[in-house]
C-alpha positions as CSV (number, residue, x, y, z in Angstrom):
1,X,-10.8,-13.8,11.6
2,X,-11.1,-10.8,14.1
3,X,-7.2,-11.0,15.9
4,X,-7.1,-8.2,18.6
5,X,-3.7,-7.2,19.1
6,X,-1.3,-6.9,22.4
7,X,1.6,-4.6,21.8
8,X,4.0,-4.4,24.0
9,X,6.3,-1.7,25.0
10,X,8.3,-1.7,28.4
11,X,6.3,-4.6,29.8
12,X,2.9,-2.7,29.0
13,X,0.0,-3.5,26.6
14,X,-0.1,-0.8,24.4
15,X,-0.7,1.0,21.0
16,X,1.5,3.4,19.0
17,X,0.8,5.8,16.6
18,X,2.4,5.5,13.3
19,X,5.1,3.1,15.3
20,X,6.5,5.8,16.3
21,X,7.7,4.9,20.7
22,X,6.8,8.5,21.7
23,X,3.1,8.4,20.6
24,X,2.2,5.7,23.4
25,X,-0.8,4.9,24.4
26,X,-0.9,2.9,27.4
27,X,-4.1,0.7,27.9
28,X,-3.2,-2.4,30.1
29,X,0.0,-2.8,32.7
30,X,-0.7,-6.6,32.1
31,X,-0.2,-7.7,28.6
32,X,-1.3,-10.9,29.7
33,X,-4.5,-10.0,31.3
34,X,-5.2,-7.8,28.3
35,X,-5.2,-11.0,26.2
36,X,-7.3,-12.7,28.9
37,X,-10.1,-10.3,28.0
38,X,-9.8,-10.9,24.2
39,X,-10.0,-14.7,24.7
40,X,-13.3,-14.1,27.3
41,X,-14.9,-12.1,24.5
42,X,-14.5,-14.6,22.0
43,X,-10.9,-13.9,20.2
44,X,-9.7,-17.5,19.1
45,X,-6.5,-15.9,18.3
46,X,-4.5,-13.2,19.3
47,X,-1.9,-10.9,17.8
48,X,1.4,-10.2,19.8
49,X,3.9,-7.7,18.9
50,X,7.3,-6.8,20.8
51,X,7.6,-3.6,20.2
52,X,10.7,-3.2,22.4
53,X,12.1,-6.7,20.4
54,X,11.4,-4.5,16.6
55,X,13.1,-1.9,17.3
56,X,16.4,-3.8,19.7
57,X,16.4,-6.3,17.1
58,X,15.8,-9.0,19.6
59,X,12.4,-10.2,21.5
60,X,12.3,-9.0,24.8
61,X,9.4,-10.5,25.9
62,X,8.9,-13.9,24.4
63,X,7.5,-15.3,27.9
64,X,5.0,-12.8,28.1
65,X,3.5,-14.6,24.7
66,X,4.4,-18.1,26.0
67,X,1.9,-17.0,29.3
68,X,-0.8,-15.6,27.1
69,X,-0.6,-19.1,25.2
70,X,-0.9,-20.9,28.4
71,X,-3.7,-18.6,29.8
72,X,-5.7,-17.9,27.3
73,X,-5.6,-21.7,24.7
74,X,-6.1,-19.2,21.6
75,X,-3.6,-19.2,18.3
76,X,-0.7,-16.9,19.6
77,X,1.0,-15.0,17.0
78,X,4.3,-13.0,18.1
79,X,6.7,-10.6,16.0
80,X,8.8,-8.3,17.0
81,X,12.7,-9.0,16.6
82,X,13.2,-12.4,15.6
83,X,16.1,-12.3,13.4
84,X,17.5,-16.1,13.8
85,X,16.7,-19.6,14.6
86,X,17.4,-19.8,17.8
87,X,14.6,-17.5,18.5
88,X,12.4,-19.3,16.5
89,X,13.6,-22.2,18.5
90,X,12.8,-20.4,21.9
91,X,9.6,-19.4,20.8
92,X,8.0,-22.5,19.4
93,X,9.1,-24.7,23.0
94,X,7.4,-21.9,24.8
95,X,4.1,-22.9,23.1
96,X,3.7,-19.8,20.6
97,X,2.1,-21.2,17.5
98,X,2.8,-18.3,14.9
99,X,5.7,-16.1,14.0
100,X,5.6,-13.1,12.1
101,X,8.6,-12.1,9.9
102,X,9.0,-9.1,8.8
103,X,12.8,-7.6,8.8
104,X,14.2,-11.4,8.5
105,X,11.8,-12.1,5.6
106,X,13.3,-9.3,3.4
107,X,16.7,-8.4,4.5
108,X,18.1,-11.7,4.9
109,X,16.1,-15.2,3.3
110,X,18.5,-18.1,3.1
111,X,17.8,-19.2,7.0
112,X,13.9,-18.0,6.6
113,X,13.0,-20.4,3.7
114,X,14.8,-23.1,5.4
115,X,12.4,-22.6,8.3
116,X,9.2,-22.0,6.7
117,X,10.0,-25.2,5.1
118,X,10.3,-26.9,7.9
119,X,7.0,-25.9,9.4
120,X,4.7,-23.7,6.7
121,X,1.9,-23.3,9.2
122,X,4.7,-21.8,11.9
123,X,5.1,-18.7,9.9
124,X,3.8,-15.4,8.6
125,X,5.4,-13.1,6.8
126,X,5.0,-9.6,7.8
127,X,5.0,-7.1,5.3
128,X,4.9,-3.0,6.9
129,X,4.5,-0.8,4.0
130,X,5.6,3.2,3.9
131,X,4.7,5.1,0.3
132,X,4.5,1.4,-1.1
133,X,8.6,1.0,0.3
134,X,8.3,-1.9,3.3
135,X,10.0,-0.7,6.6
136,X,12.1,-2.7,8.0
137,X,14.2,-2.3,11.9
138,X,11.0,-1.2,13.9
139,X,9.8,0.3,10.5
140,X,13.1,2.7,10.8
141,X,14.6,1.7,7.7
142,X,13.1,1.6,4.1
143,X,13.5,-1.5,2.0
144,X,15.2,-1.7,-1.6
145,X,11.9,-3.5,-2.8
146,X,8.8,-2.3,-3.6
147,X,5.6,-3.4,-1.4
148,X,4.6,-5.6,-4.5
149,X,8.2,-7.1,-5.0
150,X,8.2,-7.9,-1.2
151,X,5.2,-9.9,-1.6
152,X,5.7,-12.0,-4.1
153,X,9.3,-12.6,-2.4
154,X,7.2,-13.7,0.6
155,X,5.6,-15.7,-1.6
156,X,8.3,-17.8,-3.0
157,X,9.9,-18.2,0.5
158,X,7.3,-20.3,1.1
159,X,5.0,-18.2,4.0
160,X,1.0,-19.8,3.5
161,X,0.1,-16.3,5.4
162,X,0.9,-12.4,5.4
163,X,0.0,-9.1,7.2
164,X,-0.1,-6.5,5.6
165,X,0.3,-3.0,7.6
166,X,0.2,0.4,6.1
167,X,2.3,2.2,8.1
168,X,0.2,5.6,7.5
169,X,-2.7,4.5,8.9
170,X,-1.3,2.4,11.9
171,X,-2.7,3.2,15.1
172,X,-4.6,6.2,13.6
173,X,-8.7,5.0,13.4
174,X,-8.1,6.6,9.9
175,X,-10.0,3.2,8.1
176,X,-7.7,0.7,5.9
177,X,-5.8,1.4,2.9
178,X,-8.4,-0.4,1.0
179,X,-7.5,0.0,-2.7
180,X,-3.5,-1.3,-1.5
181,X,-5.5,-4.3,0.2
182,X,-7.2,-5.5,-2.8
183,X,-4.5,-5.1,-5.1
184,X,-1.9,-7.4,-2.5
185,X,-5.0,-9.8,-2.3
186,X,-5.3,-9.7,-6.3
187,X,-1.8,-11.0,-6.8
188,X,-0.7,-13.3,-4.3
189,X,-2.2,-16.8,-3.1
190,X,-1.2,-16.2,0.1
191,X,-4.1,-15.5,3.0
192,X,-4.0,-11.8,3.3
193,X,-4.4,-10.6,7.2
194,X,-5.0,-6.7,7.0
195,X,-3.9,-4.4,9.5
196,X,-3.9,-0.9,10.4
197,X,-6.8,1.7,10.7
198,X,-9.4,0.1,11.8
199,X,-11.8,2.7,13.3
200,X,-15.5,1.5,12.9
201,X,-17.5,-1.6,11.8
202,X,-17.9,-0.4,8.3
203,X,-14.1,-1.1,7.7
204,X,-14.4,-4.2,9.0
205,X,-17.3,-4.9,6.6
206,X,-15.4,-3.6,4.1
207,X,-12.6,-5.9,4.6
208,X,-14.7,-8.6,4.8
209,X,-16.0,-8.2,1.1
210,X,-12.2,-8.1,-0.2
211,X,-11.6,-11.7,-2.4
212,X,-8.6,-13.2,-0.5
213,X,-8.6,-11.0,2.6
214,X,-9.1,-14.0,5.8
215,X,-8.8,-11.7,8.8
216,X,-8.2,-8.4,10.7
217,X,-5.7,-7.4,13.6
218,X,-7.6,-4.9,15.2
219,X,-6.1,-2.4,18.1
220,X,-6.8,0.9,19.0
221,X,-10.3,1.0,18.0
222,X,-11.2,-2.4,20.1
223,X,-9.3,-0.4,23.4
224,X,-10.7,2.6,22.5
225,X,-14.7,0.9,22.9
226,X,-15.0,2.4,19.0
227,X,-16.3,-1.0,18.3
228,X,-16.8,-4.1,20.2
229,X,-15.4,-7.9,20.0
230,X,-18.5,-9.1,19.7
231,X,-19.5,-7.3,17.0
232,X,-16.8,-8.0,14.6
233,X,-17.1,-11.6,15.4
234,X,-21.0,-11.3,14.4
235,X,-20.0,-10.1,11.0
């Protein structure tokens, strides 16, 4: 799967550097229109993160994925600051078929498992990874477990699904952290979704050709014109 991703910050579609709020990149004032170009190209699912909800600790802009559901018909993943239930609850009547924990997934599991339960094909655990240490908070805190650890913790939670963002090459057109890539897809069953770095079609090539790697989120290099929708989906 090629996912393009909308990031959100202050109501606009764009893309950080490193997470970091001051490197901002603004490419759309219309998140949803953004998405609306994705889905015209081909996307059959897109990637939504609330950059404003990660680092608040509470979505801000839930509707904004609800519309892009409505407006676009693709799979509509959102993260970003969902830390209990009754977000999950919000977000699911709004039409959102995906959520991505990260922060919730390893800081605090009990309510988590009893969700994923619940609905498996709901969730994905996110997993954003710093010097092998996942970063939690809007990737402002740093984890007691090791990348590894947090995986198979992802695993036994019950999550079908995981992205995997290296934090050093986010938002950078610096290519994936292949070699960490492989060796997540080597030890877990769960579908690996790679993230971060993307800057050409040879990474996504090379992604491709990873045993247990079953899609890409791809940002600044689809916004940037470094390579085009429609040739990822070729490949």
């Amino acid at each position: 799967m090629i996912i393009p991703a909308v990031d959100i910050k202050d109501g606009e579609c764009v893309r950080l550097v490193h997470g970091d709020p001051l490197k901002k990149t603004v490419y759309s004032k219309d998140p949803v229109e953004a998405a609306k170009g994705w889905a015209k190209k081909g996307a059959k699912r897109i990637h939504v993160v609330d950059l404003d909800g990660a680092f608040g600790g509470k979505p801000k802009y839930l509707k904004i994925a609800g519309e892009i559901k409505k407006a676009t018909g693709c799979i509509v993943e959102f993260g970003g600051g969902i830390r209990d239930m009754k977000t999950v609850d919000e977000a699911f009547a709004l039409g959102i078929d995906k959520l991505v924990l990260g922060t919730a997934a390893v800081e605090n599991s009990d309510w988590v498992k009893v969700a994923v339960s619940k609905k498996p094909d709901g969730f994905i655990a996110g997993i954003d990874s710093l010097h092998n240490v996942p970063a939690t908070a809007g990737w402002k805190k740093g984890s007691e477990l090791t990348t590894e650890e947090a995986v198979a913790k992802m695993e036994t939670l019950g999550f079908k699904e995981i992205i995997f963002t290296d934090i050093l090459r986010d938002g950078t057109l610096e290519g994936p952290n292949l070699e960490s890539i492989k060796a997540i897809a080597a030890k877990t069953k769960m579908k690996l979704i790679a993230s971060g770095g993307v800057s050409k079609i040879e990474d996504i090539k090379a992604l491709k050709a990873i045993k247990g790697v079953t899609g890409v989120i791809v940002g600044k290099a689809l916004y940037d014109g470094r390579v085009t929708l429609e040739e990822c989906l070729k490949i």
